[in-house]
Biopython code that builds the backbone (N, CA, C, O; Angstrom):
import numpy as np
from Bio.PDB.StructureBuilder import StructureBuilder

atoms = [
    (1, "UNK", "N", (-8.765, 8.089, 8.149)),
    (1, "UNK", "CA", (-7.538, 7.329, 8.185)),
    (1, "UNK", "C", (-6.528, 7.974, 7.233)),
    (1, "UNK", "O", (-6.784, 8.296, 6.072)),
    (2, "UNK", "N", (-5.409, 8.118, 7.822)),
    (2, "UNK", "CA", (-4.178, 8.436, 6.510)),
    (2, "UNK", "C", (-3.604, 7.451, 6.274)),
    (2, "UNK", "O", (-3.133, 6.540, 6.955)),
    (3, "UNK", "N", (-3.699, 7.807, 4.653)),
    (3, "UNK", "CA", (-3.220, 7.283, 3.641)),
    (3, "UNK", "C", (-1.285, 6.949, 4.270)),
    (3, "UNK", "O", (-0.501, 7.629, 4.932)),
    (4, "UNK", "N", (-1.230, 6.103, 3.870)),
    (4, "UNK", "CA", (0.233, 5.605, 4.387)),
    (4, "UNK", "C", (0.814, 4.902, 3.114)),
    (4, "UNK", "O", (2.036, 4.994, 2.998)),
    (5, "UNK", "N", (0.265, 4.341, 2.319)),
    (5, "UNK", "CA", (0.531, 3.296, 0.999)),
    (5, "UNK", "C", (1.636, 4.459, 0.421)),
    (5, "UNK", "O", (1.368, 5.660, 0.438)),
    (6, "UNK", "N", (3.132, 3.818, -0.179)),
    (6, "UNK", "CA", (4.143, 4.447, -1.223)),
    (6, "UNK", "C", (3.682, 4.717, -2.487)),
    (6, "UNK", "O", (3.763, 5.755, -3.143)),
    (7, "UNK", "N", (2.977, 3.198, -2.861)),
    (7, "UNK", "CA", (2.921, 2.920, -4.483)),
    (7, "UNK", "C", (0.840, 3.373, -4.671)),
    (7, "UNK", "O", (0.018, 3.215, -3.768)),
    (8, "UNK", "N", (0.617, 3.779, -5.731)),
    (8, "UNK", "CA", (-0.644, 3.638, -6.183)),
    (8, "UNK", "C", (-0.997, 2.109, -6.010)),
    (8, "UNK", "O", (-0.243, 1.155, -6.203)),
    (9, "UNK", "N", (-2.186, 2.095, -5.642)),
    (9, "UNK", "CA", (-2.771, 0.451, -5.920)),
    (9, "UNK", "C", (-4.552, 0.620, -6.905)),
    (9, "UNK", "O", (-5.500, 1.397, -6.794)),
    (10, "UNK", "N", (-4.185, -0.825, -8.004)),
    (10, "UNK", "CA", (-4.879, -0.810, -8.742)),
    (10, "UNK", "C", (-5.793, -2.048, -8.460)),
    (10, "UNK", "O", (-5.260, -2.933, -7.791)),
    (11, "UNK", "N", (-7.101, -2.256, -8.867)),
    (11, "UNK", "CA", (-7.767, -3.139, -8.809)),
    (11, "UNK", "C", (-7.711, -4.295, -9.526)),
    (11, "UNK", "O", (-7.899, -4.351, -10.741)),
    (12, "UNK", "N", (-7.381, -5.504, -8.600)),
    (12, "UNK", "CA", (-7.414, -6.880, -9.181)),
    (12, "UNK", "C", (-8.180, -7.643, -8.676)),
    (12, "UNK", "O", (-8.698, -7.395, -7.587)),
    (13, "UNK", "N", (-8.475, -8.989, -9.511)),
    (13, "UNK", "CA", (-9.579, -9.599, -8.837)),
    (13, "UNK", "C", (-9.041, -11.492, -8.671)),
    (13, "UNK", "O", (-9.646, -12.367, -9.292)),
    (14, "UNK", "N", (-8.245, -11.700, -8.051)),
    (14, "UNK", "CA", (-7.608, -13.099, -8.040)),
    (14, "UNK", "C", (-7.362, -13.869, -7.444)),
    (14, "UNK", "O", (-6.175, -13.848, -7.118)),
    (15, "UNK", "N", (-8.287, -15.189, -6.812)),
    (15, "UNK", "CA", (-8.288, -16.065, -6.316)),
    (15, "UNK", "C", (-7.103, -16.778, -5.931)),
    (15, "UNK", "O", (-6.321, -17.125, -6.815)),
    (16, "UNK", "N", (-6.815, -17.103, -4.455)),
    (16, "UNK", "CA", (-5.184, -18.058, -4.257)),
    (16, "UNK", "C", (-6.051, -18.638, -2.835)),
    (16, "UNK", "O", (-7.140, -18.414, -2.307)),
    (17, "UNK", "N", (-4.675, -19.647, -2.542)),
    (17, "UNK", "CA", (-4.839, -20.350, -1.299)),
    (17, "UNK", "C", (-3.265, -20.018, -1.010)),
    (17, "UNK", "O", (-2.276, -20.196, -1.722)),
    (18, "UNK", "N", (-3.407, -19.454, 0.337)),
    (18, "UNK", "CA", (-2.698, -19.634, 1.574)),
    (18, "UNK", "C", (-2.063, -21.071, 1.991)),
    (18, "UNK", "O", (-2.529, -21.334, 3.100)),
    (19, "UNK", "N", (-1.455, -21.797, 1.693)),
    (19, "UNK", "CA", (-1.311, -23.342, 1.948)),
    (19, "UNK", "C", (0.043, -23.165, 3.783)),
    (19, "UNK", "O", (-0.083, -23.566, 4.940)),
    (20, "UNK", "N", (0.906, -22.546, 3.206)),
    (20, "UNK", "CA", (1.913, -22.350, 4.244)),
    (20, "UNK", "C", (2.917, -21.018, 4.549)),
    (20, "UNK", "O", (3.891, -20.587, 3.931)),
    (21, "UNK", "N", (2.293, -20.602, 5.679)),
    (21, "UNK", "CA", (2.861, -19.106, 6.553)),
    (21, "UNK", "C", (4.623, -19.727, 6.869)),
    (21, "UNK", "O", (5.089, -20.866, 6.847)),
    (22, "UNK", "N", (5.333, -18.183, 7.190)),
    (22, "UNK", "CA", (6.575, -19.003, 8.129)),
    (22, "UNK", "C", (7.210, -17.066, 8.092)),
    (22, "UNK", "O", (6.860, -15.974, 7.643)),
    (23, "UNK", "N", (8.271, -17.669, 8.865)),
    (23, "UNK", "CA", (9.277, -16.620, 9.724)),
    (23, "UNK", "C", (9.949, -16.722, 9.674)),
    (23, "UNK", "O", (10.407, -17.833, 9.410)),
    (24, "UNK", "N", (10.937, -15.318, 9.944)),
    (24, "UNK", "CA", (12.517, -15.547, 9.165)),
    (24, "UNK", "C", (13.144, -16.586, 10.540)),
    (24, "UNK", "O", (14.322, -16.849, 10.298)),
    (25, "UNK", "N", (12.729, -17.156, 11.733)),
    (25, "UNK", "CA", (13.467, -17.760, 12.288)),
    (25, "UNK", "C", (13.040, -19.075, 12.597)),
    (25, "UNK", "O", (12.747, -19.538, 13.699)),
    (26, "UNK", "N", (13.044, -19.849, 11.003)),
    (26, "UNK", "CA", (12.219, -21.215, 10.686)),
    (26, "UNK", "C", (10.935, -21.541, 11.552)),
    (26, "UNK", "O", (10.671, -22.670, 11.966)),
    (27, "UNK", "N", (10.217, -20.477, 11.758)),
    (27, "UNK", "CA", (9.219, -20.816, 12.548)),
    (27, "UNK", "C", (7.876, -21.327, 11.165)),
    (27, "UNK", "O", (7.587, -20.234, 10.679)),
    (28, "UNK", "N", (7.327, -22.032, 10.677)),
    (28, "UNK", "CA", (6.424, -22.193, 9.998)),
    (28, "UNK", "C", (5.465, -22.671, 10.700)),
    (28, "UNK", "O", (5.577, -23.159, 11.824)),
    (29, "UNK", "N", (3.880, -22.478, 9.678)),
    (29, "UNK", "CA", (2.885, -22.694, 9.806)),
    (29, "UNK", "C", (2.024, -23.520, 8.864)),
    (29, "UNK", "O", (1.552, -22.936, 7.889)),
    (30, "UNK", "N", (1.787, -24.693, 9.025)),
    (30, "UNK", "CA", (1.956, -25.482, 7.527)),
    (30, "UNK", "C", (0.175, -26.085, 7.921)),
    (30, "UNK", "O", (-0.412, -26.434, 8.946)),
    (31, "UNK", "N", (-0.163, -25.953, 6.527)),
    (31, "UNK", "CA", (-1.621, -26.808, 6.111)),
    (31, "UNK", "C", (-2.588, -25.486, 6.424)),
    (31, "UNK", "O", (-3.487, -25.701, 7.237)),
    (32, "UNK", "N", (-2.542, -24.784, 6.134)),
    (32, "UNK", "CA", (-3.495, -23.467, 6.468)),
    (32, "UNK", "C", (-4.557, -23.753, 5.395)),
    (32, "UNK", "O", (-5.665, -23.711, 5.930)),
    (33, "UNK", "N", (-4.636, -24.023, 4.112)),
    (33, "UNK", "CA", (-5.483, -24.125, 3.468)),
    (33, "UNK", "C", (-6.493, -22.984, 3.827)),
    (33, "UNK", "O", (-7.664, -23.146, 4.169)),
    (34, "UNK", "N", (-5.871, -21.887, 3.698)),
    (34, "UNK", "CA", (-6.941, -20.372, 3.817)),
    (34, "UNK", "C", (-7.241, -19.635, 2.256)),
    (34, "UNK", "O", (-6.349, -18.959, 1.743)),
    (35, "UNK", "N", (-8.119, -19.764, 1.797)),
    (35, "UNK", "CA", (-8.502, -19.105, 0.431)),
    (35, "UNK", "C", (-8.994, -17.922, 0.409)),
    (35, "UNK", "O", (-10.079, -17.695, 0.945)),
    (36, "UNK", "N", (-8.316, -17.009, -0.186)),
    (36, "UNK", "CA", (-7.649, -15.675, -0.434)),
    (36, "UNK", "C", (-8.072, -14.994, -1.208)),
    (36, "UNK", "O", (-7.837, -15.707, -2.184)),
    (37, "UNK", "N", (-8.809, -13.640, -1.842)),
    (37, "UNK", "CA", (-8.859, -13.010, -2.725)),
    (37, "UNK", "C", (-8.488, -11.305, -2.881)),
    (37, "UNK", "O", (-8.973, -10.249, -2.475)),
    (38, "UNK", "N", (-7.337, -11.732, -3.717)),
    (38, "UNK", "CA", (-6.654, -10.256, -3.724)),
    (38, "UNK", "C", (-7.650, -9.257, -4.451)),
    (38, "UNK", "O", (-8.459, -9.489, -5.349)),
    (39, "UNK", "N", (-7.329, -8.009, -3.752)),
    (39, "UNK", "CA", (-8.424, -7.072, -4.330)),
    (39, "UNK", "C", (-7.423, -5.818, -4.800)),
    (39, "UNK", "O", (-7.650, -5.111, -5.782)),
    (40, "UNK", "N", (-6.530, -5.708, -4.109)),
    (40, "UNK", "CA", (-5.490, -4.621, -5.165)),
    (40, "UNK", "C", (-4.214, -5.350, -4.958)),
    (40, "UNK", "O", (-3.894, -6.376, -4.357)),
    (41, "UNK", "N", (-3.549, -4.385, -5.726)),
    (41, "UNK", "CA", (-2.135, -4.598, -5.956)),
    (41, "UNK", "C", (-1.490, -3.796, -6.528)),
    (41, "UNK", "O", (-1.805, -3.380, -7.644)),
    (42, "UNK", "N", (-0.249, -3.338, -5.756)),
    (42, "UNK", "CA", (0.434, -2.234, -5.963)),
    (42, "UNK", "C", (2.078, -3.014, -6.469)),
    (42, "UNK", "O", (2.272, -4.230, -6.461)),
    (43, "UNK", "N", (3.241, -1.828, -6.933)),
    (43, "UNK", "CA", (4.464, -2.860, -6.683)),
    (43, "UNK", "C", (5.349, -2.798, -5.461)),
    (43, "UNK", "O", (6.504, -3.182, -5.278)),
    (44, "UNK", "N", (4.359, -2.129, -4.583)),
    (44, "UNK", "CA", (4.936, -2.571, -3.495)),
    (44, "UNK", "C", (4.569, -3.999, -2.108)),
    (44, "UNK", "O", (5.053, -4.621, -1.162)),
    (45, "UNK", "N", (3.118, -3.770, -3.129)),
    (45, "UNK", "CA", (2.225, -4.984, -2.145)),
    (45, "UNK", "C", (0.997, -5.316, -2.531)),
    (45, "UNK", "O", (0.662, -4.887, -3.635)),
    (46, "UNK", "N", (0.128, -6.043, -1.857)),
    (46, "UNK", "CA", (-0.833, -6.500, -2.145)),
    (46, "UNK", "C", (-2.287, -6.745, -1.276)),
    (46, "UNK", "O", (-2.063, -7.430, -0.278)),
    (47, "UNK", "N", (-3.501, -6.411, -1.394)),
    (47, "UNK", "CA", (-4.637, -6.342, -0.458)),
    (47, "UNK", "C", (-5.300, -7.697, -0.830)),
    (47, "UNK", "O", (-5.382, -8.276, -1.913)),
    (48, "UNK", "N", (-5.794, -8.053, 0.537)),
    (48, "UNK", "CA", (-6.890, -8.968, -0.054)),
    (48, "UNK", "C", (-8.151, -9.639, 1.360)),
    (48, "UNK", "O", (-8.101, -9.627, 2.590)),
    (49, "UNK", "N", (-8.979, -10.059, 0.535)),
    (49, "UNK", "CA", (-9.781, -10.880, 1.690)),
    (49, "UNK", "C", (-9.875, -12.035, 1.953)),
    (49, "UNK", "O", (-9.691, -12.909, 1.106)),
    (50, "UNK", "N", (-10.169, -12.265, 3.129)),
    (50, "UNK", "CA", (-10.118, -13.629, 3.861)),
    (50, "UNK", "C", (-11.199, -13.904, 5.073)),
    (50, "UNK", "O", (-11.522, -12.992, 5.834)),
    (51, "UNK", "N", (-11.764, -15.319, 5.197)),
    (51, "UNK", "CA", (-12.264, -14.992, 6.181)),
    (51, "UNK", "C", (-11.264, -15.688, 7.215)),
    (51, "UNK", "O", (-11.607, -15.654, 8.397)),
    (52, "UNK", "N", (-10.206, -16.239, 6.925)),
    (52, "UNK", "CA", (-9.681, -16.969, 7.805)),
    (52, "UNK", "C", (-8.623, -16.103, 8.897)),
    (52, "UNK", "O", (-7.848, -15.334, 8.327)),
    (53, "UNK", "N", (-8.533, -16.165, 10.371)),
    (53, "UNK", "CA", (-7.662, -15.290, 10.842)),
    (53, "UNK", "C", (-6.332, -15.344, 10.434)),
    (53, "UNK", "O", (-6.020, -16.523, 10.598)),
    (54, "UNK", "N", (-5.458, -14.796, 10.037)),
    (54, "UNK", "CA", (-3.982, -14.989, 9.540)),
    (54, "UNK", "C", (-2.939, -14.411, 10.612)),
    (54, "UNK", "O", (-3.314, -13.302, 10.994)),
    (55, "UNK", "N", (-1.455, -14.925, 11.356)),
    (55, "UNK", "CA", (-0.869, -13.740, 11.729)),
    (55, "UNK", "C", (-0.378, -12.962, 11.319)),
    (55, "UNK", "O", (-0.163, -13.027, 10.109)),
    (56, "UNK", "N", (-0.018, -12.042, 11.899)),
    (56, "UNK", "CA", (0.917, -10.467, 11.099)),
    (56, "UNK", "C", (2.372, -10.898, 11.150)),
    (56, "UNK", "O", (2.773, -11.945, 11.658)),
    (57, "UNK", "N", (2.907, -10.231, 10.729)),
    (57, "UNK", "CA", (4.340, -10.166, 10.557)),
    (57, "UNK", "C", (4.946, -11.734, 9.921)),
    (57, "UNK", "O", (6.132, -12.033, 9.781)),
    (58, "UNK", "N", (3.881, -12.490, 9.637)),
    (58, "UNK", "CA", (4.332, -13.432, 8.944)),
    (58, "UNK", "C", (4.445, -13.461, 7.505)),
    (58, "UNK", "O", (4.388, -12.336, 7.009)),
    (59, "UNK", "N", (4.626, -14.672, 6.463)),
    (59, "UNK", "CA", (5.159, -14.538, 5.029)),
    (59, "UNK", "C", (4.511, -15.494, 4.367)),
    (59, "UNK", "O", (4.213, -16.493, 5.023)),
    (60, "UNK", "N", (4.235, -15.458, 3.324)),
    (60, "UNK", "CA", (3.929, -16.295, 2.265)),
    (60, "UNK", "C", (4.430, -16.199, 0.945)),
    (60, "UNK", "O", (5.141, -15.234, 0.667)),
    (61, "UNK", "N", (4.068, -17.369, -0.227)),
    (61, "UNK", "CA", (4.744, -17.296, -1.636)),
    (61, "UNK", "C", (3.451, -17.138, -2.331)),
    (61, "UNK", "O", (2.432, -17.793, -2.112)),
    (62, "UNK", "N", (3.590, -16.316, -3.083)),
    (62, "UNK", "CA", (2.214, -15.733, -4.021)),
    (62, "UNK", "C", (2.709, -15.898, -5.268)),
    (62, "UNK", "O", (3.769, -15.356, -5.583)),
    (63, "UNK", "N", (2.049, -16.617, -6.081)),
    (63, "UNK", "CA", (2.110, -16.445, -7.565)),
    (63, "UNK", "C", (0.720, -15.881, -8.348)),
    (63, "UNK", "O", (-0.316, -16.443, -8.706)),
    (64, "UNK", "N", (1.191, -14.552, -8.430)),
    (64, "UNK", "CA", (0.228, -13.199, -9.088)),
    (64, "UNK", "C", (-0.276, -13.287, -10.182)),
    (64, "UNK", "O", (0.686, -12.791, -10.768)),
    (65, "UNK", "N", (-1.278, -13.589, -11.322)),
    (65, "UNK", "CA", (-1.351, -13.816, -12.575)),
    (65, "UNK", "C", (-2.157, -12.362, -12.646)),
    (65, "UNK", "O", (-3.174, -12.099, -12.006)),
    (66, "UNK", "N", (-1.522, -11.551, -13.499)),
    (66, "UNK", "CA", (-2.076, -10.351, -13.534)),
    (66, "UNK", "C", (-2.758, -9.587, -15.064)),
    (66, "UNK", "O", (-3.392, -8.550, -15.261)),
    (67, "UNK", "N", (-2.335, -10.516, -15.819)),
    (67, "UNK", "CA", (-2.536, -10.952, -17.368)),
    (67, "UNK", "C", (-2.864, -12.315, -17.487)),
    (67, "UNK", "O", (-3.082, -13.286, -16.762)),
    (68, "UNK", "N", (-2.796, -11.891, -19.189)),
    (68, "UNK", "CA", (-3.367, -13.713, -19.403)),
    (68, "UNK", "C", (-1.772, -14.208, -19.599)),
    (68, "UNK", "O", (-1.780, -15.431, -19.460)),
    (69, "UNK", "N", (-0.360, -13.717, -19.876)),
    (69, "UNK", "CA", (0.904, -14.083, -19.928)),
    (69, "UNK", "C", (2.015, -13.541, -18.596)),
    (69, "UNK", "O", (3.170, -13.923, -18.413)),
    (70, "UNK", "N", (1.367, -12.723, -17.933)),
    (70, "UNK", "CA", (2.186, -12.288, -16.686)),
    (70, "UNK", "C", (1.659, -12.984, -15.268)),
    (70, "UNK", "O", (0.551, -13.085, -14.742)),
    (71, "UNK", "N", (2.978, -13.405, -14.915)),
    (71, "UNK", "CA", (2.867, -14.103, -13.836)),
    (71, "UNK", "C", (3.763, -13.789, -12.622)),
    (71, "UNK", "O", (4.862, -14.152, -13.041)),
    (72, "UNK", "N", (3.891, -13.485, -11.791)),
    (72, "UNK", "CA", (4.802, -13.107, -10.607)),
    (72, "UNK", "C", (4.600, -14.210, -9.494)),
    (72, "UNK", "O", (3.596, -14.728, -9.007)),
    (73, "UNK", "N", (6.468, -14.417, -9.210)),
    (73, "UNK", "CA", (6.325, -15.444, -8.153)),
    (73, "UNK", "C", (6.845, -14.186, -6.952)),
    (73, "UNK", "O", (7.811, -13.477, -7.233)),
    (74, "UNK", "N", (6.223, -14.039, -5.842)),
    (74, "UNK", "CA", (6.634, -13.233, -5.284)),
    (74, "UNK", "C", (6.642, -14.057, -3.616)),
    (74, "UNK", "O", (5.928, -15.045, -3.445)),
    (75, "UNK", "N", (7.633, -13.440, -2.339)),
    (75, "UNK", "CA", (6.815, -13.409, -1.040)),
    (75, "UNK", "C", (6.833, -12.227, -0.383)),
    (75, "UNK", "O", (7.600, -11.264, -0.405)),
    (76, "UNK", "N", (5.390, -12.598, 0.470)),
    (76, "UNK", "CA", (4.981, -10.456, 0.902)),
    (76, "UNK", "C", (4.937, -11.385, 2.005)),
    (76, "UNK", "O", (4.865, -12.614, 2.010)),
    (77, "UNK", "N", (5.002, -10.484, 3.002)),
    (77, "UNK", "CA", (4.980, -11.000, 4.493)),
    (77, "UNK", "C", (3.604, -9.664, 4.897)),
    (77, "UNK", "O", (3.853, -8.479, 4.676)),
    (78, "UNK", "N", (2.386, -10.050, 5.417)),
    (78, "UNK", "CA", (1.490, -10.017, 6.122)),
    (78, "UNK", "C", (1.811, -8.448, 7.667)),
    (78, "UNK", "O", (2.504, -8.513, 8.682)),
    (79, "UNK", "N", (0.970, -7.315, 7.146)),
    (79, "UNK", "CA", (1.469, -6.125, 7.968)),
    (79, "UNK", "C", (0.264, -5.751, 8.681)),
    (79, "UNK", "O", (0.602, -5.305, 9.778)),
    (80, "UNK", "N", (-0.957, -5.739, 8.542)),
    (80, "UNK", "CA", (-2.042, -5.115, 8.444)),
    (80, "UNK", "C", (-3.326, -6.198, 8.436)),
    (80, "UNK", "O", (-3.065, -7.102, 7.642)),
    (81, "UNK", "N", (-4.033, -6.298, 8.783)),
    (81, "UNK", "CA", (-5.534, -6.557, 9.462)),
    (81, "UNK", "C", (-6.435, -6.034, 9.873)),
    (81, "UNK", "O", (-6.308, -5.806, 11.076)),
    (82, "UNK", "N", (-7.711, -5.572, 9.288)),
    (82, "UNK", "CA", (-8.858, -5.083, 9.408)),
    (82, "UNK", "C", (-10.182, -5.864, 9.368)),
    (82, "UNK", "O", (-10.502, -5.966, 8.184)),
    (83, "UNK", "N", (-11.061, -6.441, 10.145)),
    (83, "UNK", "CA", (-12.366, -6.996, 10.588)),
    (83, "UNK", "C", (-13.278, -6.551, 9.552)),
    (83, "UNK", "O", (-13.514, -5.354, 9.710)),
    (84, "UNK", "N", (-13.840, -7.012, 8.623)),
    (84, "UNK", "CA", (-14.989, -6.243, 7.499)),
    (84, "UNK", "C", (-16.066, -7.057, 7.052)),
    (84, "UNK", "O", (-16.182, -7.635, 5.972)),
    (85, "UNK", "N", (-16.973, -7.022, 8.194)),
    (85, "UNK", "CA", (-18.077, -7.624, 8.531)),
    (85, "UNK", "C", (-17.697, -9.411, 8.870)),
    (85, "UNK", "O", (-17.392, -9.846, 9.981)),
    (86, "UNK", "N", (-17.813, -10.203, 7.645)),
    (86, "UNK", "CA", (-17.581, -11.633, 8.435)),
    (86, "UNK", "C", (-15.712, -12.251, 7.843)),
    (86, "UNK", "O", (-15.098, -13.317, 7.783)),
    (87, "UNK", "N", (-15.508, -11.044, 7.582)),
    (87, "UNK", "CA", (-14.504, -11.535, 6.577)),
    (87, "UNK", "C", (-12.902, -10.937, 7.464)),
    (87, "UNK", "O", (-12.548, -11.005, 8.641)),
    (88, "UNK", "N", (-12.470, -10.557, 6.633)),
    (88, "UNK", "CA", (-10.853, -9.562, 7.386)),
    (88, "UNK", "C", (-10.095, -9.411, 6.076)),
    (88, "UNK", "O", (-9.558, -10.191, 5.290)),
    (89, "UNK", "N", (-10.251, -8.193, 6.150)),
    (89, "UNK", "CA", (-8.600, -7.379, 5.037)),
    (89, "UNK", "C", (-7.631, -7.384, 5.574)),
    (89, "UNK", "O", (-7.549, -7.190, 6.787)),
    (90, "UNK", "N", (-6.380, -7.666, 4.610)),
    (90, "UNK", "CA", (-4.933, -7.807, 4.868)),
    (90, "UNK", "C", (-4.137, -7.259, 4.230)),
    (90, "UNK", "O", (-4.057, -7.704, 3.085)),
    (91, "UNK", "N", (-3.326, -6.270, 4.518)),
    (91, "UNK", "CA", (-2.338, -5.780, 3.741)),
    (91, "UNK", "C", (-1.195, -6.256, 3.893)),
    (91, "UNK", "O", (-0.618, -6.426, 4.967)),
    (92, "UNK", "N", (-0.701, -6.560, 2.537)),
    (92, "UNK", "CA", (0.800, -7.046, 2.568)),
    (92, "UNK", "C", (2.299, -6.301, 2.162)),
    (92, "UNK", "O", (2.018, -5.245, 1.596)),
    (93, "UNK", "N", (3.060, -6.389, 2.207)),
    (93, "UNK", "CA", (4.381, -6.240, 1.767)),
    (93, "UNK", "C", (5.330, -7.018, 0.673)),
    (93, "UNK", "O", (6.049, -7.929, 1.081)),
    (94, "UNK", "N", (5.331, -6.769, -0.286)),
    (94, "UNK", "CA", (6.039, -7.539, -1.458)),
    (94, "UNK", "C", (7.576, -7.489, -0.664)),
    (94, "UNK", "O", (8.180, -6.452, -0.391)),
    (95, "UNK", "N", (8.045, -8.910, -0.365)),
    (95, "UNK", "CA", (9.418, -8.707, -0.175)),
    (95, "UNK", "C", (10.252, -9.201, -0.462)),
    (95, "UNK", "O", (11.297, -9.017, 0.163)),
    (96, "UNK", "N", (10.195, -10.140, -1.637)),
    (96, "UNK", "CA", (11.108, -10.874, -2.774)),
    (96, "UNK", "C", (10.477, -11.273, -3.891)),
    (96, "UNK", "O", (9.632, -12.165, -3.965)),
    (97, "UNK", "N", (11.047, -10.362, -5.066)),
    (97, "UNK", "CA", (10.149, -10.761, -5.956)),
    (97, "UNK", "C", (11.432, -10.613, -7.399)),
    (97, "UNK", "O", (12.645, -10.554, -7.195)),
    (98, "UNK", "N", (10.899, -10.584, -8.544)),
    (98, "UNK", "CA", (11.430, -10.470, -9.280)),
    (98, "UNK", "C", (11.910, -9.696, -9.946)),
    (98, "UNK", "O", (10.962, -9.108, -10.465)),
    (99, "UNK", "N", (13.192, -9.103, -10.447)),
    (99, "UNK", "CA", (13.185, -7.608, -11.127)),
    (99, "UNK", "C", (12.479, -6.789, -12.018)),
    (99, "UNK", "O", (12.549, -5.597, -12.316)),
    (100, "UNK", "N", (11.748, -7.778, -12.383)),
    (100, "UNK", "CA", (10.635, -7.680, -13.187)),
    (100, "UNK", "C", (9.559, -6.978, -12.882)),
    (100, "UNK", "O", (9.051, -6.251, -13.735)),
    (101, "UNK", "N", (9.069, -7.074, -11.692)),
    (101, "UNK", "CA", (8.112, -6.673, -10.689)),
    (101, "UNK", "C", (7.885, -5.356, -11.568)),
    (101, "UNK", "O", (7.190, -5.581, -12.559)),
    (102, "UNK", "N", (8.255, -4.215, -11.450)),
    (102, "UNK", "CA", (8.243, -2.952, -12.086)),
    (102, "UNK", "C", (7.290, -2.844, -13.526)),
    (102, "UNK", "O", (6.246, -2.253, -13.801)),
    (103, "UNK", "N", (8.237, -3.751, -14.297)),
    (103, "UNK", "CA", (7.396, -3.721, -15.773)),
    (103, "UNK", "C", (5.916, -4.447, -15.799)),
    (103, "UNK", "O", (5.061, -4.057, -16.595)),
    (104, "UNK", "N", (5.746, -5.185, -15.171)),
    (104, "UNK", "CA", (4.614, -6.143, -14.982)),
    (104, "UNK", "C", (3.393, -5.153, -14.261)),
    (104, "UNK", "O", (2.299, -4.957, -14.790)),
    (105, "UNK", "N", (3.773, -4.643, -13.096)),
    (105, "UNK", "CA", (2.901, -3.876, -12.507)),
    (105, "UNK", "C", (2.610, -2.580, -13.627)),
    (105, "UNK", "O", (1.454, -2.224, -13.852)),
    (106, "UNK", "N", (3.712, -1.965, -14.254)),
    (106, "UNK", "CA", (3.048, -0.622, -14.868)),
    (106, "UNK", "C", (2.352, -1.223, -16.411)),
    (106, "UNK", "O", (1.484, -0.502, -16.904)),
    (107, "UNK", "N", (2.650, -2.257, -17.009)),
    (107, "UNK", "CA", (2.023, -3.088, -17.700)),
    (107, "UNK", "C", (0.476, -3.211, -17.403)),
    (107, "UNK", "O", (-0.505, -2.714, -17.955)),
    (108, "UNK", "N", (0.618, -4.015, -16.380)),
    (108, "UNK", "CA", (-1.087, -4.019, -15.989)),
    (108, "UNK", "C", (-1.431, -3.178, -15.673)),
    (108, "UNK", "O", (-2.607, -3.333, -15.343)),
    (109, "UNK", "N", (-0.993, -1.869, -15.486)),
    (109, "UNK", "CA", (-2.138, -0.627, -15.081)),
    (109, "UNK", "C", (-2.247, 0.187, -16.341)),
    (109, "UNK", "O", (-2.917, 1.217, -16.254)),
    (110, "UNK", "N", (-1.775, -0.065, -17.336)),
    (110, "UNK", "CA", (-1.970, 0.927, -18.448)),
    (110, "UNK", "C", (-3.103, -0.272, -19.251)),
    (110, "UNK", "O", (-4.097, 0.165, -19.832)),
    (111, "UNK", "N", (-2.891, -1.411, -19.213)),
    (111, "UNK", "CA", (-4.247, -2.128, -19.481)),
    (111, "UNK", "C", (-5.651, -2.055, -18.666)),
    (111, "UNK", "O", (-6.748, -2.519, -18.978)),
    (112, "UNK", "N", (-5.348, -1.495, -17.794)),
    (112, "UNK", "CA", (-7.042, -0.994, -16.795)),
    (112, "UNK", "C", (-7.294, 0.575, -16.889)),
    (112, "UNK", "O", (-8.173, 1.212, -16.309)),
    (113, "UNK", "N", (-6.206, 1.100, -17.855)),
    (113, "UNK", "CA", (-6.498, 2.578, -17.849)),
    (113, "UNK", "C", (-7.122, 2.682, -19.273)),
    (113, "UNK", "O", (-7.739, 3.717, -19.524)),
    (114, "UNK", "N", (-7.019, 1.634, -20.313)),
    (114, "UNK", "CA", (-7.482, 2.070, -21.669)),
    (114, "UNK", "C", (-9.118, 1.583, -21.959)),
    (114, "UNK", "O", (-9.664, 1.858, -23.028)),
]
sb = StructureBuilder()
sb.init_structure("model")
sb.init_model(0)
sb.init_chain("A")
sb.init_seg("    ")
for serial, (resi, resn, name, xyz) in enumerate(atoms, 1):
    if name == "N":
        sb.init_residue(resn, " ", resi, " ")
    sb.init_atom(name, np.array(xyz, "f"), 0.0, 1.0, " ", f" {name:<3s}", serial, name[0])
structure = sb.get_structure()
C-alpha cells in the first residue's frame, strides 16, 4: 500500500464515544453511541478502532486529551475504512480545530520521543 498520509502520525492510546455523525447539508445522525479508540494521531488527523460500522464522508466533534493539560476540541470528518478482523479502522481528517493544533501536536511528540 502507498503511503498517502501528509503529516507523521504518532501513537496514542484514547478512549471516546461517537454520540452524533452529520453533514455539511444538515443531514445528521444522532444516538450512535459507538465507542472509539484512537490509535494515532497526526496534525492533520486521526486513526482509530471501532467495531461499530460508521459512514464515510461524514463528521464528528472530538475532544483529544493528549497530555495530562492538553486538550483539543476538534471536528475530522471520517475518509477511510478498513475491516481488521472483528473490528474496522478509520481514518480521519482534522477539519476545524484550533490554532493551536500545531503546538499541541509537536508538544506531544517530543514527549514520546524522550
Amino acid at each position: 500500500m502507498i503511503e498517502m498520509r501528509r503529516e507523521k502520525r504518532w501513537p496514542a492510546k484514547l478512549n471516546l464515544e461517537i454520540s452524533n455523525l452529520f453533514k455539511q447539508d444538515h443531514v445528521k445522525v444522532e444516538n450512535i453511541n459507538a465507542p472509539i479508540e484512537v490509535i494515532d494521531v497526526s496534525k492533520a488527523g486521526i486513526g482509530f478502532r471501532s467495531a461499530s460500522v460508521l459512514p464515510m464522508g461524514y463528521y464528528f466533534n472530538a475532544r483529544l486529551t493528549l497530555a495530562e493539560n492538553d486538550s483539543l476540541n476538534c471536528v475530522v470528518r471520517i475518509i477511510r475504512q478498513q475491516k481488521s478482523g472483528d473490528d474496522y479502522i478509520y481514518g480521519c481528517e482534522i477539519v476545524g480545530t484550533a490554532s493551536i493544533m500545531d503546538y499541541v501536536i509537536n508538544d506531544y511528540a517530543a514527549s514520546l520521543q524522550k
